[in-house]
C-alpha positions, 0 to 999 in steps of 0.5 A: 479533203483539203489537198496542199498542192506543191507545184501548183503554178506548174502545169500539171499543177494548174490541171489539178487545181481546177478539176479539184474545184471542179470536183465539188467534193474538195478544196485545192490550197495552191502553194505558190512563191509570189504574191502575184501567183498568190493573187493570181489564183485567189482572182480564181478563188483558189485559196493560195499560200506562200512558201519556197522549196528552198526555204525551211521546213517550218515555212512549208509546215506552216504552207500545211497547216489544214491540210488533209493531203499534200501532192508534190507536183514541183519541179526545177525545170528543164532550162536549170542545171544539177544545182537546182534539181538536187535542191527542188526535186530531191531536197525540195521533196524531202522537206515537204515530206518532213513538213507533212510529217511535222503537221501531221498531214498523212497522205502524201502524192508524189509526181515522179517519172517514169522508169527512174525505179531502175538505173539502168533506165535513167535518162542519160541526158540528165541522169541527176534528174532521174536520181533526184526522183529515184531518191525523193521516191525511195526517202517517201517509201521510207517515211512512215506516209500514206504514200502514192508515188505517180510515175507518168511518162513524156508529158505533152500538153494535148488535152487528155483522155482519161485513158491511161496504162498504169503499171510497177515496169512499163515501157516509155511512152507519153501522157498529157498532163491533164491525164496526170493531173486526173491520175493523181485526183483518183489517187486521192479518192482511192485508197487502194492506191496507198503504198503504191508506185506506178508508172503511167502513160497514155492507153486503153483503160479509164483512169479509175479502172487502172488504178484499181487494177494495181 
């Protein structure tokens, strides 16, 4: 496949790039918004385009344009305010799912967060983030998309063990992001996990088994 990521400079964006390539089996496209992002993932021989989560939905078809499936691993930030996140992590998500749509690209992952399903468990600290996701998530259940909505709990950066617990309702936990990045590169293969939404943290069960048991 040719897997358009949104995100890709993120850090469970870069993971997810490079086991791509390390895959042999698909082509990562890193949908970036410099020309030094740009050039900096083309030294890699990654191929890169450029568009904004901000700009048009045209602008973001035409990042698109080949792809066989997009994932939505983008974000606005721990350090930006209400404003930023409603326009990234919910409009953001909405024009790229409406870009997919527009190029006719079916498959459709979306990194959301764990527990933001039920209100009672968004995060008090930032409850516009949780809603943002919990709306992004409920707009692609609706869309008509090849959807897998990917819920990982407390990302860390300690390298992963491709060993996770995948479920509807887990309780909170942690997850390196390099476990996301893998959960999301098996998603992309199975096709089991298509109309599925999943929380994921850190367990006992290889990557491929947990989502098969879904």
């Amino acid at each position: 496949m040719n897997v358009l990521i949104i995100g890709a400079n993120g850090q469970i964006g870069r993971h997810l790039v490079r086991k791509l390539q390390e895959s042999n089996r698909h082509n990562a496209i890193a949908m970036v918004r410099s020309d030094e992002q740009k050039a900096a993932f083309e030294e890699q021989g990654v191929q890169a385009v450029l568009a904004d989560l901000e700009g048009s939905i045209d602008e973001i078809a035409r990042a698109a344009e080949g792809a066989d499936a997009v994932v939505f691993t983008a974000g606005s930030g721990g350090h930006t305010g209400a404003d930023k996140t409603m326009m990234i992590d919910l409009d953001g998500a909405i024009k790229s799912m409406e870009a997919a749509k527009q190029t006719g690209v079916r498959r459709f992952i979306m990194v959301s967060a764990i527990g933001v399903h039920h209100r009672e468990l968004w995060m008090e600290s930032a409850p516009y983030y949780s809603a943002a996701k919990h709306y992004a998530d409920i707009w692609l259940e609706q869309s008509g998309l090849d959807y897998t909505i990917v819920r990982p709990g407390g990302l860390i950066n300690e390298p992963g063990t491709g060993k996770v617990s995948a479920a509807v309702d887990l309780d909170r936990g942690k997850i390196p992001r390099e476990d996301v990045a893998e959960a999301i590169l098996a998603s992309l293969e199975n096709p089991h996990t298509i109309g599925k939404a999943f929380d994921i943290i850190s367990g006992e069960t290889p990557v491929r088994d947990a989502l098969n048991a879904l």
